[in-house]
N, C-alpha and C positions, 0 to 999 in steps of 0.2 A: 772924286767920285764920278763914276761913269754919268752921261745923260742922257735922255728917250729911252727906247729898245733896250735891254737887257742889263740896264743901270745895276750897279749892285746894291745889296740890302744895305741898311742900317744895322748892324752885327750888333754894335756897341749898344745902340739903344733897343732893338728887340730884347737883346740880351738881360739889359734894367728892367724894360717893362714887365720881362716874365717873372724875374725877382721878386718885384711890387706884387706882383698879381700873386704868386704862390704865398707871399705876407698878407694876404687878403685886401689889399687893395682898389678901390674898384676899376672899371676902364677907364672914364673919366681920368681918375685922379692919376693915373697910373700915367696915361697919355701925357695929360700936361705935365707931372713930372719932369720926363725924360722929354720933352719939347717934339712932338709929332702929334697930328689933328685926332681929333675923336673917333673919325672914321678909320683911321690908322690903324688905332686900338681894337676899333670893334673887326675889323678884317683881320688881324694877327690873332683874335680870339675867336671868333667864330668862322674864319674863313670867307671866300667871297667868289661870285659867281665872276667869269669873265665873257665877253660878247664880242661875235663877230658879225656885222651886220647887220646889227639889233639884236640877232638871235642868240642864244646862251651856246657859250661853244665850249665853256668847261668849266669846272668847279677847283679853285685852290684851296684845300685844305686847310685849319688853322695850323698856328704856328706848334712848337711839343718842347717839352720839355727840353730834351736830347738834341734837338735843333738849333738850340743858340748857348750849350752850357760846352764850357771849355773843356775839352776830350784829351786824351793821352795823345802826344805826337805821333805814336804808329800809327793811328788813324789819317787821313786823307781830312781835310778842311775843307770849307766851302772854297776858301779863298785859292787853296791848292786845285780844286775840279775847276775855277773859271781861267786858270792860267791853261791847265792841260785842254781846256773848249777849246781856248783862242790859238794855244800852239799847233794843236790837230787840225783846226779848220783851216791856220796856215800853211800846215801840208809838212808840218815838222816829226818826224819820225818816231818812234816811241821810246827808243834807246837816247836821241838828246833831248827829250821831255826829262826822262826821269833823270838825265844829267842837270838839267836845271835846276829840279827840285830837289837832288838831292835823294832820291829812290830808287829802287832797283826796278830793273825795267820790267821784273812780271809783276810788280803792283802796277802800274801803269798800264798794258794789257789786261790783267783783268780789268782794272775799273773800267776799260772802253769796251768790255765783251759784257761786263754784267752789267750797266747802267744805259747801255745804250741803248734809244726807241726805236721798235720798227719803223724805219719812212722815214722818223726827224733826226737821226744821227744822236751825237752826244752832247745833253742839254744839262747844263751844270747845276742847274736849281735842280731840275727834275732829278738827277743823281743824287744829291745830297741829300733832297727829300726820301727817298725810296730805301739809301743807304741809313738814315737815320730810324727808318720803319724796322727794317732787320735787325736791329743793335739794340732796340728798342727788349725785342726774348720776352715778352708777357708771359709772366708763368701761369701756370696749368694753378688754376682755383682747384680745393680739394674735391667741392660736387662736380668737377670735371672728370679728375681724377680717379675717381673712387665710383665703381657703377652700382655699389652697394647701397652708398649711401645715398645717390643720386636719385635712383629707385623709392627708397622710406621717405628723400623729403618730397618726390610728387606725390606719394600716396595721402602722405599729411597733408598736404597742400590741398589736393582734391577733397579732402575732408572738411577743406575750413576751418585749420590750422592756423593760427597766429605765430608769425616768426619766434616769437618769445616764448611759448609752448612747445616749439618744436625745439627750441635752444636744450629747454631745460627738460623734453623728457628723452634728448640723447644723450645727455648725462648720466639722467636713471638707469634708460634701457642699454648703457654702452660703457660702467663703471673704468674698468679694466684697457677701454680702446680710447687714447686720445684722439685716434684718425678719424674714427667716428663722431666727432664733436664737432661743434659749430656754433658760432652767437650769432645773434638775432638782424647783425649788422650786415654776417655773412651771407645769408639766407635771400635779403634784401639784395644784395648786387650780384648772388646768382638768378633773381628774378628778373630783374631790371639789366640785366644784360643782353646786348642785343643780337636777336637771333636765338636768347632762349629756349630749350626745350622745357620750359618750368612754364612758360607764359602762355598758357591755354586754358579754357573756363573751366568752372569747377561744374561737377553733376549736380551741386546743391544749390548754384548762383551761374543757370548759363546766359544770365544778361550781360557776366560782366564776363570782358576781355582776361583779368588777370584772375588769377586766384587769389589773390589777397582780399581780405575783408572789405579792406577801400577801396577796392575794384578798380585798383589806381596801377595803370600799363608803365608809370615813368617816376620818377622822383619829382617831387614838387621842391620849388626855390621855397628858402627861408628867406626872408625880411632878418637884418638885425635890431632889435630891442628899440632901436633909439631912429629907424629909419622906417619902422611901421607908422602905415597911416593910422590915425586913430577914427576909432569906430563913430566917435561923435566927435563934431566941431565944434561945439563947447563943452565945458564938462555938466554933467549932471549934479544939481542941486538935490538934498535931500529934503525931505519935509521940515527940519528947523531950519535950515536956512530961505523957505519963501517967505515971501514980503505978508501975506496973509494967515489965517487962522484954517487950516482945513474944516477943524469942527462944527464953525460955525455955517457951512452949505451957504456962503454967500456968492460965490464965482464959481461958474458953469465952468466945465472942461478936465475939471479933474473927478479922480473919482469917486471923491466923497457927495460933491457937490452933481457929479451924472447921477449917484444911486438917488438922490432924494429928486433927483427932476425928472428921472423914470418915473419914482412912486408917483407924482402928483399925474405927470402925463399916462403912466396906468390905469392911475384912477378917475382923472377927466372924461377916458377913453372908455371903461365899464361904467359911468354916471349916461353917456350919452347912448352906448348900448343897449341899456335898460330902459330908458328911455321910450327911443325908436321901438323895442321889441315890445313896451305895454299901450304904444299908439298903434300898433299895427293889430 
């Protein structure tokens, strides 16, 4: 493995780590797994700024899916774009590149006409990255698709519609149209999609950002069951299990024993009222 400057990746182990992660497991675990620091993990996950000078001089994206899972051989390799960097930069032609590799030499031209950056030449992450974006083909969601239906769910939505409402009256109002359908799941990641045309305030609620009832712009993280803090640090006792008698109002603080130390201090308080008011 290369060192400093333009070292190459760990393939084998980003490759594990994103396994782990798509089996839900967390960064942490996933990191120490496959033997690389925490920091590792959380740059391969969320991506990480880079600095020249102090000042931020770009953003690397996180790592994808498509990125590190093993492709058809017609496709170009990461490991195949840092062979074609290093032979191009030393001035080797395109016809004995793609003798090397074993390709035909207009795959080798294009990849150095469509991956290369104005001003930096040809940068083999940055290619593999950009080539992995296009291969990627996100399909057209149906509320993209359809300007019909994209139409009825804003007008719901400006109504103050709940996804589960709107699930199930295009069912009623659209028997006959599967295309017209949609569950309440779907509704949710045409809204929370970013760059939405869905995500503008309602006329009935224009305090809040989204139209949804929870006036909630993003998806909120769930906790798992067994990794939630609990609401209290110890648990709550019920009335048979204290050490005392409620009934008897003999210990201040609870609320048997506050109603009757009201009453007396109510009544200490009208005894000294009445008082004062027939001295005066």
């Amino acid at each position: 493995m290369r060192k400093g400057p333009g070292r190459r990746p760990q393939s084998a182990k980003r490759q594990r780590f994103m396994e782990l992660r798509e089996r839900g497991w967390s960064i942490l675990a996933a990191a120490r797994e496959v033997g690389v620091s925490r920091t590792t993990g959380n740059n391969w996950t969320r991506g990480y700024k880079t600095y020249r000078h102090g000042k931020p001089a770009g953003f690397v994206p996180p790592l994808e899916r498509l990125a590190v899972r093993q492709i058809s051989g017609r496709f170009l390799s990461q490991d195949e774009r840092i062979e074609i960097a290093d032979l191009h930069h030393a001035g080797v032609s395109v016809r004995q590149i793609a003798a090397r590799l074993g390709r035909v030499p207009s795959t080798i031209s294009r990849e150095l006409r469509r991956n290369s950056m104005t001003g930096r030449g040809y940068r083999p992450f940055d290619a593999h990255r950009r080539a992995t974006a296009r291969r990627a083909r996100r399909p057209l969601r149906r509320v993209e698709s359809n300007g019909q239906l994209r139409q009825l769910l804003a007008e719901l939505l400006a109504q103050r519609w709940s996804p589960q409402q709107i699930s199930r009256h295009l069912r009623r109002q659209f028997p006959d149209q599967p295309g017209m359908w949609l569950c309440h799941e779907s509704v949710y990641q045409a809204v929370y999609q970013p760059g939405s045309t869905l995500m503008r305030p309602s006329t009935l609620a224009p305090q809040h950002r989204s139209p949804l009832r929870t006036g909630r712009d993003h998806r909120r993280a769930h906790q798992r069951r067994d990794r939630r803090r609990p609401r209290f640090q110890q648990p709550m006792l019920t009335i048979h299990q204290r050490p005392f008698q409620p009934e008897d109002r003999s210990e201040a603080g609870h609320w048997e024993g506050d109603r009757a130390t009201w009453k007396v201090a109510r009544g200490e308080w009208l005894h000294r009222l009445e008082v004062h008011v027939v001295k005066v």
